[in-house]
N, C-alpha and C positions, 0 to 999 in steps of 0.2 A: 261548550260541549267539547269534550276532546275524544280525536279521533286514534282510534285502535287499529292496530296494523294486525291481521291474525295471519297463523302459522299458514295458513290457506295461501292468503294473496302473496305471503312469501317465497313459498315451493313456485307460483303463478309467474312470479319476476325473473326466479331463477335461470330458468333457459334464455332469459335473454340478455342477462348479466353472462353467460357463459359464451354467447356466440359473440357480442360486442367483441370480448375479450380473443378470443378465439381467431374472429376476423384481424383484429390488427396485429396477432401473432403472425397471420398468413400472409398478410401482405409486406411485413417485415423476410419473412422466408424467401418471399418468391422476388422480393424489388423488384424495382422500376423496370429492368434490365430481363427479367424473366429465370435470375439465376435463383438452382432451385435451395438455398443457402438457407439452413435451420437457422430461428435465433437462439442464437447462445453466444457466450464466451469463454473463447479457446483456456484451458487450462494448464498446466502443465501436471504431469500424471491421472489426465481427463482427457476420455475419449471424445475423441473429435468424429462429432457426424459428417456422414461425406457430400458435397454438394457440386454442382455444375455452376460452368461458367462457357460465356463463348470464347471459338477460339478468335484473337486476333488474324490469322490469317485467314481466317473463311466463313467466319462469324457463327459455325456451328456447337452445337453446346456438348462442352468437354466434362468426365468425370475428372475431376481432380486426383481422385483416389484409385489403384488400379488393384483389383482381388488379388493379384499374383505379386506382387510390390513387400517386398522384403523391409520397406521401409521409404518413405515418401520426404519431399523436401519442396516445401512450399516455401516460394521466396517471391517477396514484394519487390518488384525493378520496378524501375526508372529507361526512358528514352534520353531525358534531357538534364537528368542530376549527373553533374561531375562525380562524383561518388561510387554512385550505382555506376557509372560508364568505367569507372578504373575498376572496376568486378566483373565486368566481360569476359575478360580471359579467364580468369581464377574457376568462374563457376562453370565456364562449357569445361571445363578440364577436369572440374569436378565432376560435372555428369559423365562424363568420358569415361571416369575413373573407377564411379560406383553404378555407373548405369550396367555393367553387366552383370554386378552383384548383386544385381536384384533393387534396387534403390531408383525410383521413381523420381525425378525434377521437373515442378511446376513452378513455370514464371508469373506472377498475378502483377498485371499493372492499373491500379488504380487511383490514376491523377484523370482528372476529368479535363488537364489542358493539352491530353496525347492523345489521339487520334488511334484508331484498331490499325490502319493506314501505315501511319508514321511508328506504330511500334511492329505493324509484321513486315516494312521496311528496315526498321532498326534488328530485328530479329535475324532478318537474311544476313546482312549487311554484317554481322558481327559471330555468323557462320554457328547459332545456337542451333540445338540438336534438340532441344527440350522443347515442351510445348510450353506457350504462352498466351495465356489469356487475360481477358477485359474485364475490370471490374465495375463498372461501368456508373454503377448506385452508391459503392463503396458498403455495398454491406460486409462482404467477406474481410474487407480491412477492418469494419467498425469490427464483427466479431473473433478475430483474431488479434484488435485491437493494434494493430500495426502503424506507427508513428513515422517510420522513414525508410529510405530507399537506400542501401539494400537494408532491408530487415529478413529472416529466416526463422521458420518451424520445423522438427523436425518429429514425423509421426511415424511410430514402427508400426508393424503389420497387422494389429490389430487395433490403429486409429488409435491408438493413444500417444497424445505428446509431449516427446521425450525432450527436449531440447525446445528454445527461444532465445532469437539474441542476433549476432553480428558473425560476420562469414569466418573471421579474424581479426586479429586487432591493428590492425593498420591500411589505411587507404593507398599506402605503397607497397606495393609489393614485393620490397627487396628488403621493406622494415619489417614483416610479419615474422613474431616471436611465438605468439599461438595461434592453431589452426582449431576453431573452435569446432566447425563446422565438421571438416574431416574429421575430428576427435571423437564426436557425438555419432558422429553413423558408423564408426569403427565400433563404437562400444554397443551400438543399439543393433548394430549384427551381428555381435559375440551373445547378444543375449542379455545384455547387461543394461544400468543406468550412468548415463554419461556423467560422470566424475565433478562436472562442470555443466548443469543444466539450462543456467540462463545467465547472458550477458547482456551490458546493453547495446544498442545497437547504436548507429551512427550514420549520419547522411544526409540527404535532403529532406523536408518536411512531403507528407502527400497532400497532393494538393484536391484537396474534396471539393465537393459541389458546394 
């Protein structure tokens, strides 16, 4: 005897093929950590949905994105990569530089072997002005797919990102021939596409769960 599946029991299934589905989107969004971080993957000339994170200093949950933000700079640190530590200086003086311009700097530190602790001591300690948050589940690294420290986004003001890549090309900073980073928020506040959208980046691996 063989058994018939009608269009009945089908329509019958469907809500629950929907919410499965649906559920394990949700819990990918919200991870482990309570960040409220859509799933998706960051694009370049793809808007990026805007998501919360805590802060490392106080463990309260931060927008990454600010409505008034002429242009946002999401950047994945390190406390204990040599790399990410020789871009201390470079990027508080970056924020320094376009922070009045309207340009937004967000530090994301997502190694699971650094402590909220030891990065809003690393924070103080190295006199940033920017805020820095905990990624805690590594979702916001998986979906901006972020491989090392420093790596950088750069989103203009309507969430779309304009720039992916490395701050400069050199981990000294008396060898730096191009300023990628600078280059891309100059052009992405004239209005324009950075000349030079995506490099690669360079650094230490993050270290996920």
């Amino acid at each position: 005897m063989r058994f018939r599946i009608s269009s009945t029991m089908i329509a019958a299934a469907l809500p629950f093929v929907v919410l499965v589905g649906a559920g394990a989107g949700l819990a990918h969004a919200l991870g482990a950590s309570g960040a409220s971080a859509p799933a998706f993957h960051a694009q370049l000339g793809k808007s990026v949905p805007g998501f919360t994170l805590p802060s490392a200093i106080d463990g309260k949950q931060v927008q990454a994105e600010a409505p008034d933000s002429r242009a946002t700079v999401i950047m994945f640190i390190s406390t204990n990569c040599p790399v990410s530590n020789a871009y201390n200086g470079r990027i508080e003086r970056l924020a320094q530089t376009y922070g009045p311009k309207g340009v937004r700097f967000v530090g994301i530190n997502s190694n699971a072997n650094e402590s909220p602790d030891e990065i809003a001591s690393h924070a103080k300690d190295h006199g940033f002005t920017f805020v820095v948050l905990k990624d805690s589940d590594d979702a916001i690294a998986d979906d901006f797919n972020a491989q090392h420290t420093p790596e950088v986004w750069v989103l203009d003001s309507r969430g779309v990102a304009r720039y992916h890549g490395a701050i400069d090309d050199n981990r000294s900073e008396q060898g730096v021939k191009s300023h990628y980073l600078a280059d891309a928020l100059d052009a992405v506040l004239a209005g324009k596409t950075p000349a030079r959208a995506q490099t690669i980046a360079f650094g230490c691996g993050i270290h996920r769960r």
